[in-house]
C-alpha positions, -999 to 999 in steps of 0.1 A, spaced: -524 -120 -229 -545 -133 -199 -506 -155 -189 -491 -123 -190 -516 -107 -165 -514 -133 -142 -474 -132 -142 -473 -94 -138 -500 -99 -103 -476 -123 -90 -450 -98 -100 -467 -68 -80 -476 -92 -51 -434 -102 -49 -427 -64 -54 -449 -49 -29 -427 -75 -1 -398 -71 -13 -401 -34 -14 -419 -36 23 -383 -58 32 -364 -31 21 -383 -1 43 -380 -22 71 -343 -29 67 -333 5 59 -297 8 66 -291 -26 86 -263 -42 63 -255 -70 87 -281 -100 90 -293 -114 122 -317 -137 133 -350 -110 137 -343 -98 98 -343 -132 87 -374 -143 104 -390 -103 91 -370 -114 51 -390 -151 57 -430 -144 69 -424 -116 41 -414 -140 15 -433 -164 26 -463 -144 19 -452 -132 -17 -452 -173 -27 -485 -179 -10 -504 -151 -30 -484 -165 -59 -500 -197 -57 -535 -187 -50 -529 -164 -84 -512 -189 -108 -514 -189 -147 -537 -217 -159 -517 -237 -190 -546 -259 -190 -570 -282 -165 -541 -299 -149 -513 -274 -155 -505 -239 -138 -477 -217 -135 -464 -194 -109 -433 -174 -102 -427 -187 -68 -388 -192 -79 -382 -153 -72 -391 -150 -39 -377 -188 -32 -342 -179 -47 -338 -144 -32 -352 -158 3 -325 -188 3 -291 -165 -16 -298 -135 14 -314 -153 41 -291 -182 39 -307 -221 43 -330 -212 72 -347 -194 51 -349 -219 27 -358 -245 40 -385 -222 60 -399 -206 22 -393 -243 10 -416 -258 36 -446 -234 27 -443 -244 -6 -451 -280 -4 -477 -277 27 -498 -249 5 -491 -277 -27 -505 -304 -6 -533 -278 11 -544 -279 -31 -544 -319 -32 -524 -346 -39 -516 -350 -72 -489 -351 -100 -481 -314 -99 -474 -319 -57 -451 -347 -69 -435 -326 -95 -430 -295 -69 -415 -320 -45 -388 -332 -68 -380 -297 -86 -373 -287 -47 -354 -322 -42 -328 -315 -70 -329 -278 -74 -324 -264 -34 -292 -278 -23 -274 -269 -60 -288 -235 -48 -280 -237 -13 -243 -246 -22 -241 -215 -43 -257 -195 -16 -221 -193 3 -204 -179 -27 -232 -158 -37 -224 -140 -2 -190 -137 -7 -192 -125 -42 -194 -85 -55 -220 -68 -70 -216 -80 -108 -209 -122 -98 -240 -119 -72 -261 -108 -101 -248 -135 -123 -250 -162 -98 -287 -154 -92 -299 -152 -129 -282 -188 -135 -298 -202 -103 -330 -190 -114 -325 -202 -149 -316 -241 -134 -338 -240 -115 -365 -232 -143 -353 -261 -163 -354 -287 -141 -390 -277 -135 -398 -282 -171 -379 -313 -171 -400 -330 -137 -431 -321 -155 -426 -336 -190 -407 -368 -175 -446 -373 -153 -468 -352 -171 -457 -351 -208 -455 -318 -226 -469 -302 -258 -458 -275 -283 -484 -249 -261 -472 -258 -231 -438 -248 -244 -443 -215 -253 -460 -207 -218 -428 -222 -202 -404 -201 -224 -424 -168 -213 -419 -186 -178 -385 -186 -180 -383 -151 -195 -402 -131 -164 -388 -152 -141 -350 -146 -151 -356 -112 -158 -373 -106 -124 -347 -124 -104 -325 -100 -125 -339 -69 -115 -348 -75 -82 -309 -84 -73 -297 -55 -92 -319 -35 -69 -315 -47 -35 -272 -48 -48 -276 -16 -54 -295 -4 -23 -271 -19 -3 -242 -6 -23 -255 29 -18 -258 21 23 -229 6 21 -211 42 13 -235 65 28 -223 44 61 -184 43 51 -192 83 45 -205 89 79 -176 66 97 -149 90 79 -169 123 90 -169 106 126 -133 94 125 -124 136 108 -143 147 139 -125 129 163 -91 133 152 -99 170 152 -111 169 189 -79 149 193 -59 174 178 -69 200 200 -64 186 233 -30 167 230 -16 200 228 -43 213 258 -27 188 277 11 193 269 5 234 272 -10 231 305 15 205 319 45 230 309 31 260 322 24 243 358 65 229 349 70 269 342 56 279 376 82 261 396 118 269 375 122 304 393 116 290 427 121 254 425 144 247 392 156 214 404 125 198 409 113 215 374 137 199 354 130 164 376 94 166 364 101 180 332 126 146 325 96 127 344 64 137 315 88 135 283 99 101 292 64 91 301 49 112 266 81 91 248 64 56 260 26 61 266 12 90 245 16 79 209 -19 81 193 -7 75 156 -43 59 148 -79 72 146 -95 43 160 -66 39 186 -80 36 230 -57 35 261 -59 11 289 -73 27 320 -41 18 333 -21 39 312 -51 68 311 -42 71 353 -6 71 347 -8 99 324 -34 110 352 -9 107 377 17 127 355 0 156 356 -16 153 396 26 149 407 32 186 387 3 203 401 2 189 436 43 203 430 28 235 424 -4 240 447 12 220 483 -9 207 508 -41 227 489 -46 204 469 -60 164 483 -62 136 455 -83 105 462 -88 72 444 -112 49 439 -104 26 412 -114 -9 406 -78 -29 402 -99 -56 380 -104 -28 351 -72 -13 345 -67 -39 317 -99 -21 298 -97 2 270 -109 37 266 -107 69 247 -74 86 253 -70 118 275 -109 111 289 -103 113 325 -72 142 326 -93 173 316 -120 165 342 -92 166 366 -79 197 355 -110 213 353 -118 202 392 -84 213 405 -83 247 382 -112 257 382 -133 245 414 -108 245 437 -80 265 434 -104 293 429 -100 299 466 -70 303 486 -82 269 506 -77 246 479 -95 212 482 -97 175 474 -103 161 441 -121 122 441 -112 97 410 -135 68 404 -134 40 382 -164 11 388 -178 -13 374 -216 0 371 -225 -32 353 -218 -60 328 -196 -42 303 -202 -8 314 -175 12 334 -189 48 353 -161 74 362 -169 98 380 -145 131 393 -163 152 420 -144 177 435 -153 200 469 -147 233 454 -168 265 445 -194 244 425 -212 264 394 -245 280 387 -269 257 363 -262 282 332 -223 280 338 -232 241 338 -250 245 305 -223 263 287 -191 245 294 -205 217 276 -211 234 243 -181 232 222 -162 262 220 -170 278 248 -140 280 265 -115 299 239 -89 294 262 -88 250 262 -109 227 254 -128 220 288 -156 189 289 -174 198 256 -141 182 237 -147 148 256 -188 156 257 -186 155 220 -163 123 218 -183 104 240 -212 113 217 -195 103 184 -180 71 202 -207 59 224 -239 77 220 -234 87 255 -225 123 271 -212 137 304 -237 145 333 -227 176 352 -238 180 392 -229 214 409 -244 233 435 -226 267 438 -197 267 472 -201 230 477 -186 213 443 -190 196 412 -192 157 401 -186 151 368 -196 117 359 -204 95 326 -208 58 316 -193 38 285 -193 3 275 -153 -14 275 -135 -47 267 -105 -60 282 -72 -55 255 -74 -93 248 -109 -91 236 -103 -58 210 -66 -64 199 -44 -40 189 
């Protein structure tokens, strides 16, 4: 009874870290270098309380179910980690005194690590089921060449036996559980994650859906405006946007970006039809950094803000205006745009509202790309007005060059 007391508080102890690694980790799936180094002192720990609690077989011979942190540590935290949990093994066995059972602990680690090491790459391929299996016959190995070392230098008895088969039994059926668990943990992120990328990528196509036809509706109409007066140059531009749409506005995927390039064509597009329509009113200036039209962005990110200067800041008054474009670099791997405009500027509560989705019933104004930003980058728009002297409309987001994302 009193072996099965000590091997349930080394249980508890390997429990309470593993359980204390899992809080901690919480939704990371992906390893790195600061959750090994958290997945290793907490280890670590669990085999040092494991030693200083062993089961006593006799004077000379104790027990302890170091194995289960040792083999988790090394199949999830990879050889580092090993080596690392490996390490405190031996220094705390030679911290006790040099003496057959260091010997025996040296060698069990000498023959039993690198078989388990060279499993540890197809244990992080495998699935749920063959990780399970891989770590139970690890475990067991690695039990039996323990009780091999010690009988070849030590000798063993028909008591010591029956301690070593209860051995083996918690220690398997720990290693099982414990994998089971954390498999099953990270199976369950695994799909609460995959959930919340579908809800994202719904959302988006959704926001998508809404302004392709924004754009196209408002790019006709302005086409409209100039077939009773001008029906020449109407049909020029009309022919000019469908062979450009034919070429540069096919978003068939969720996850699809434009260059920059291609976003100020498209840009450019719609400035030729409303500087068509509006004359000498309207003034479009550009700013753009040559070096980042290679970059990618979200489609249709820079067009509404246009639209929204020209419509609604400055041909609100009979004097029209001038619209600014910029595209910088702010710094490494970030891009700011930035549209600021001249016009009738807007009251703090009007900049408030447009940025709620929904608000304007009429389009899809800068809550559409506020919200897309949001879902994409984390970032949102920043809005600064003061009323009769204009508007910029400005955000940040972090781009690659084409080369570096693929298509």
């Amino acid at each position: 009874m009193n072996t099965i007391k000590d091997f349930s508080l080394q249980l508890a102890l390997i429990t309470t870290a593993i359980f204390t690694f899992q809080i901690f980790n919480a939704g990371r799936l992906e390893r790195n270098n600061y959750v090994n180094i958290i997945l290793s002192v907490l280890l670590g720990l669990s085999i040092l309380l494991c030693m200083s609690f062993p089961t006593y077989i006799s004077a000379n011979v104790r027990l302890d179910i170091r194995i289960v942190p040792l083999l988790l540590g090394t199949l999830y935290g990879g050889l580092r980690t090993g080596l690392f949990l490996s390490a405190i093994i031996i220094l705390y066995r030679f911290y006790l005194g040099i003496d057959l059972g260091l010997y025996s602990t040296i060698l069990t680690l000498l023959i039993s690590m690198p078989v388990i090491v060279f499993f540890q790459k197809n244990f992080t391929k495998a699935k749920k089921r063959k990780r399970i299996n891989i770590a139970v016959i690890l475990c067991i190995y690695y039990c039996l060449v323990g009780i091999t070392v010690v009988s070849v230098l030590k000798g063993i008895s028909f008591k010591v036996l029956q301690v070593q088969f209860i051995y083996i039994l918690i220690t398997t059926v720990a290693v099982f559980l414990f994998t089971s668990l954390n498999e099953t943990i990270n199976e369950v992120l695994r799909k609460n994650q995959q959930l919340q990328a579908d809800v994202k990528e719904a959302e988006i196509a959704f926001l998508r859906s809404q302004i392709k036809p924004h754009f196209l509706y408002n790019a006709l109409s302005s086409i409209a405006a100039l077939c009773i007066d001008e029906p020449h140059k109407a049909g020029a531009l009309t022919i000019d946007l469908s062979q450009y749409l034919r070429s540069s506005f096919d978003f068939k995927q969720l996850d699809s970006l434009t260059t920059i390039e291609k976003e100020l064509e498209l840009l450019n597009a719609y400035i030729n039809i409303e500087k068509t329509r509006f004359g000498t009113r309207l003034v479009v200036e550009y700013d753009v950094d040559a070096t980042l039209l290679d970059h990618r962005i979200p489609p249709l990110i820079l067009q509404p803000l246009v639209e929204n200067a020209i419509r609604h800041g400055l041909m609100s008054s009979l004097r029209g205006g001038t619209v600014q474009i910029s595209v910088n670099q702010k710094e490494d791997a970030v891009v700011s745009f930035a549209v600021v405009d001249n016009g009738c500027g807007m009251s703090e509560q009007k900049r408030e509202e447009i940025l709620k989705p929904g608000m304007n019933k009429k389009g899809v104004g800068l809550g559409n790309i506020n919200q897309r930003l949001k879902l994409l980058y984390g970032s949102c728009i920043c809005i600064e007005s003061a009323e009769g002297k204009g508007t910029r409309v400005f955000f940040d987001i972090p781009v690659q060059p084409v080369k570096q994302i693929g298509d």
